[in-house]
N, C-alpha and C positions, 0 to 999 in steps of 0.2 A: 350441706349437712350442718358446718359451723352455724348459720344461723338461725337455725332451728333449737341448736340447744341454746345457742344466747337466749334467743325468745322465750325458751321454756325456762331460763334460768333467773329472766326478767320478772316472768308471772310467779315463781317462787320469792322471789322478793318482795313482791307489792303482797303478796300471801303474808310472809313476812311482817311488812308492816303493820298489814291489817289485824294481826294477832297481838302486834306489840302497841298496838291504839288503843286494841279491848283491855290489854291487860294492864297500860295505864291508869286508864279510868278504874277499873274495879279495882288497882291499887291504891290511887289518891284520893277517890270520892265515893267508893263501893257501888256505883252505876257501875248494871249490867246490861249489853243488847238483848232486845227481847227474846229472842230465843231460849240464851241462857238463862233466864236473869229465873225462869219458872225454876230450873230446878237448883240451884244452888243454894246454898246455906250458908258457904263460906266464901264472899268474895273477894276476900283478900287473897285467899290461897287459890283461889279462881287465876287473880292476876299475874300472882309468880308463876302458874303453872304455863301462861299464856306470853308472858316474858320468856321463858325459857325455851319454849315452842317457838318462839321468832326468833332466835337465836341459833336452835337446832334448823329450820328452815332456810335460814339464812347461812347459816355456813355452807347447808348442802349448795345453794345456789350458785355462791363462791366457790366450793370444790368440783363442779362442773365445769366451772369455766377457767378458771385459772392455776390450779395446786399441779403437777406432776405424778407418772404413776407411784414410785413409790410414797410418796406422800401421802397421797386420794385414800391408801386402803386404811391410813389411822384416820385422818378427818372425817372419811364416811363412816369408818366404826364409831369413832363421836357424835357426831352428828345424829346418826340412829340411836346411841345412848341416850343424848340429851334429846331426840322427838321422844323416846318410848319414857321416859324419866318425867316429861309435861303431860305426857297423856294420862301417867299415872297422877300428878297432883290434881290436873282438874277433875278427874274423878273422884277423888277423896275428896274436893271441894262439894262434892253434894251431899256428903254425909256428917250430921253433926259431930263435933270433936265430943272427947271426953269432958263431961263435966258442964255440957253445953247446957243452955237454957230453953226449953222447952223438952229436953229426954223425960222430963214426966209425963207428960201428956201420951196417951195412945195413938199409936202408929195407926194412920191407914193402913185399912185392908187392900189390898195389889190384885187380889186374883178377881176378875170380872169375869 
């Protein structure tokens, strides 16, 4: 059963990094992977949100395998703070800030 969670707690890691790859680049150079990159607006705030998200990811991975019970119930309350904390910037990374360039322009219509 221990290695099972190490294994699961390997593949959070490399999850990990691969969040904290994306969200170098959209920090240093504002390259986005395809996916993102359609709907974003802001990707700089893309990348801290995606920093933070391998950081929350990463600790849980480490709180799985190494912290004690009493320990484990603050670092996984953190750790879920700081996932649900990234989930909310890169979402506000698709919407332009105040004052943005282009809020003149008309909005696409959404409802098809």
């Amino acid at each position: 059963m221990h290695q099972v969670v190490i294994c699961f707690a390997m593949l959070m890691g490399v999850a990990a990094l691969w969040s904290a790859g994306k969200g170098i680049a959209a920090i240093t150079r504002g390259r986005l992977f395809a996916r993102a990159g359609r709907h974003v607006v802001r990707p700089r705030v893309f990348g801290w949100g995606m920093l933070v998200m391998a950081v929350g990811v990463a600790s849980l991975a480490v709180e799985m395998v190494v912290l004690t019970d009493p320990i484990r119930w603050v670092a996984r309350l953190a750790s879920f703070g700081l996932v649900f904390l990234a989930e909310r910037t890169v979402r506000a990374s698709r919407h332009p800030g105040v004052g943005s360039v282009g809020l003149d322009r008309p909005q696409p219509d959404r409802r098809a």
